[in-house]
C-alpha positions in Angstrom: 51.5 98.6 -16.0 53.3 97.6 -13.1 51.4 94.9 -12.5 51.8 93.6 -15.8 55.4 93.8 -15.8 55.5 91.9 -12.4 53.6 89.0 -13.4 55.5 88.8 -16.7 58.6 89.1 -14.6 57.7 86.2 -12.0 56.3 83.6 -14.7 58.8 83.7 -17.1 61.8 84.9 -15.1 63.4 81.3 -13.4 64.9 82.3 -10.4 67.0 79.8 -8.6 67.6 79.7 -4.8 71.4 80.6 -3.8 72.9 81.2 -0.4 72.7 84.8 1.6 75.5 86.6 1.6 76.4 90.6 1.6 79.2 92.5 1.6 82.6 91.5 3.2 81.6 87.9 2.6 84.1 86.1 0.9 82.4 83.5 -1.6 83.2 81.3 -4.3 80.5 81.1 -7.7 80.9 78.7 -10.1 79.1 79.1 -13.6 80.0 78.0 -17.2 82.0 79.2 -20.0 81.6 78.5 -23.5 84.2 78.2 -26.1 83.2 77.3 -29.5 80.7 74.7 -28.9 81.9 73.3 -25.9 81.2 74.9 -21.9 83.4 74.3 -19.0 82.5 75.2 -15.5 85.0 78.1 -14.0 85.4 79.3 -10.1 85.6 82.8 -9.0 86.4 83.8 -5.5 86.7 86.7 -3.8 85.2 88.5 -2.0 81.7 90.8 -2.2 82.0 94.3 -2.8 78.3 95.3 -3.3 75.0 94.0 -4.1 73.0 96.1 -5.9 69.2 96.1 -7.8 66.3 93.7 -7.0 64.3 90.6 -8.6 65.1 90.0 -11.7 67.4 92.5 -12.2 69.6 91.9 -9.2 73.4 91.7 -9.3 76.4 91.3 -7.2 80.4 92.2 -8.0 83.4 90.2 -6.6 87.1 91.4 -5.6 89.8 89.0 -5.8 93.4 89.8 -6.2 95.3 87.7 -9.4 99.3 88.2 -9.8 99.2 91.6 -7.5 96.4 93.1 -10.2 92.9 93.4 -8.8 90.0 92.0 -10.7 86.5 92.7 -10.4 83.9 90.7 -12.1 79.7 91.8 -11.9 77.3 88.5 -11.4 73.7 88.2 -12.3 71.4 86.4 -9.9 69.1 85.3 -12.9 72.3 84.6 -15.3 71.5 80.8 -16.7 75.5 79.8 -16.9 75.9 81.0 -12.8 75.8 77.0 -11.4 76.6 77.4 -7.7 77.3 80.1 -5.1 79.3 79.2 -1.8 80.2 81.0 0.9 83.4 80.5 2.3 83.7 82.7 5.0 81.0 85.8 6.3 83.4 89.3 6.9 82.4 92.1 9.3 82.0 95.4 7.6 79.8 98.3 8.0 78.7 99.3 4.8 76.5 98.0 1.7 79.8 99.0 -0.6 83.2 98.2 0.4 84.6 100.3 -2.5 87.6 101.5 -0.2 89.2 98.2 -0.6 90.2 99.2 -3.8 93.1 101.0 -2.6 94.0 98.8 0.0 96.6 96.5 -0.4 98.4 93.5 1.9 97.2 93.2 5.6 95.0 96.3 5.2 92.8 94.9 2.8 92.2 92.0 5.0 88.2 91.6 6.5 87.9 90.6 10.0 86.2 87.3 10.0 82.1 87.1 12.1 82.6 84.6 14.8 80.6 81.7 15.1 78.8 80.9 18.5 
């Protein structure tokens, strides 16, 4: 059954190429919105608290901070209106799920940036 479910998944699933990226990054994802019958592109950035799942099924949630009120927003890889992904800059953290950011607030919620060599 498996099997089935794996071909099924990988011929009619499209999966499009976007950059790597795990938590701490800070990234920007562009994808569209629609409002009556027209779609606009919109940016989110912030950055990644977790990645979680796998395939087809994968999916990714963003932090940013908007007028001193944090908001959180869940991505799908496989989502048809996500357009682009960027990374902006890659953080250094030490776990998969940076949920203690959540009650950080100012210079402590800040993530040291990876250096470049």
């Amino acid at each position: 059954m498996d099997a089935i479910l794996n071909h099924v998944r990988d011929t009619y699933s499209k999966r499009i190429e976007h950059p790597e990226f795990k938590a701490g990054d800070t990234i920007t994802v562009e994808y569209l919105i629609r409002e009556g019958d027209k779609t606009r592109p919109q940016r989110f950035q912030g950055t990644v608290i977790q990645r979680s799942g796998s395939g087809a099924t994968e999916t990714f949630t963003i932090r940013k901070m908007s007028g001193g009120v944090g908001v959180e927003r869940i991505f799908s890889f496989s989502n048809p209106n996500l357009t682009t992904i960027e990374v902006n800059k890659h953080g250094v953290v030490r776990r998969a799920r940076i949920y203690y950011l959540r009650d950080l607030t100012g210079k402590k919620a800040r993530i040291k940036e990876k250096r470049v060599k």
